[in-house]
N, C-alpha and C positions, 0 to 999 in steps of 0.2 A: 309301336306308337307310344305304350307308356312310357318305354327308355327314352324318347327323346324328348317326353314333356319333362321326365325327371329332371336331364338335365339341362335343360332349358330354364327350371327354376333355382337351379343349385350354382347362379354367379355370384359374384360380388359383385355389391353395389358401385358404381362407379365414380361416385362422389363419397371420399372418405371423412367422418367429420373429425374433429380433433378432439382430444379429451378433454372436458371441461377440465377447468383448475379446480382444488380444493381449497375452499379456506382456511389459512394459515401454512401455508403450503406455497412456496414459491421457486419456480422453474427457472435456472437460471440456462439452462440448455440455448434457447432462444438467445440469446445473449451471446453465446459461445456460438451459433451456427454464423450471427449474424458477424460477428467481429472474428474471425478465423486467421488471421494473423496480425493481430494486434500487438504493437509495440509501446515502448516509453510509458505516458503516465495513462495513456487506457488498458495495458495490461497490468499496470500497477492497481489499476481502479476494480478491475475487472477479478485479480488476485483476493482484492481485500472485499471483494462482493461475496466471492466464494466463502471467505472465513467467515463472514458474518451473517452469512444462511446457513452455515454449518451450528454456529450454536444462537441462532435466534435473536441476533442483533437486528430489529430491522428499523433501526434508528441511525447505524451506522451506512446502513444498506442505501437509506433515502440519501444520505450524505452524499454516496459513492455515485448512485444514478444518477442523483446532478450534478456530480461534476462530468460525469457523462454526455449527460443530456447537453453540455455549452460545450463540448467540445467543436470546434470548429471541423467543417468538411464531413460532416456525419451522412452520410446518404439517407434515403427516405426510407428503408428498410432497418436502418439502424436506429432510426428516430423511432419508430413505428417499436421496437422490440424492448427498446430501452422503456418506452411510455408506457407498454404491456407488465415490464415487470415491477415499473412504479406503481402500478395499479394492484397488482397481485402480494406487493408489500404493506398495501395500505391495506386491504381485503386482509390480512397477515396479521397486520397490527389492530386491527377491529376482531378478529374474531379471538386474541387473545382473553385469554383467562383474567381479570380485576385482579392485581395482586391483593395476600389476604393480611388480612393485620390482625 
């Protein structure tokens, strides 16, 4: 009987949560599951998204998400992922460092 309470409490939860984002810290994965064969000027957008979370552009990053963001024929899932990481660049850009003078 105690073997089968053991494992009785030893599942996974069924409902997985996600892992919060960090501040200053931007996932562009989401982006990439969402757009999976993107061509012409969204994988050009999507190119220059990657370079500018590689070294901490996120002023060019805001740039590239709205040209994103208006592209036509975006599904609802794409809107949803692009407005995720606009968010987590603004989080990005607030929890920067005050440059020092």
């Amino acid at each position: 009987m105690a073997g089968t309470l053991a494992l009785v409490g030893c599942g996974k939860s069924s409902k997985e949560t996600a892992p919060k984002s960090q501040p200053g810290v931007v996932d562009l994965g989401v982006l990439q599951t969402a757009f999976p064969d993107a061509t012409g000027d969204t994988k050009a957008s999507l190119d220059k998204l990657r370079f500018s979370a590689r070294y901490g552009q996120f002023e060019a990053e805001l740039v590239e998400l709205d040209k994103l963001s208006s592209t036509p024929n975006l599904t609802e899932p794409q809107k949803k992922a692009v407005n995720d990481v606009i968010e987590q660049v603004k989080a990005a850009l607030q929890a920067r460092p005050a440059p020092s003078q």
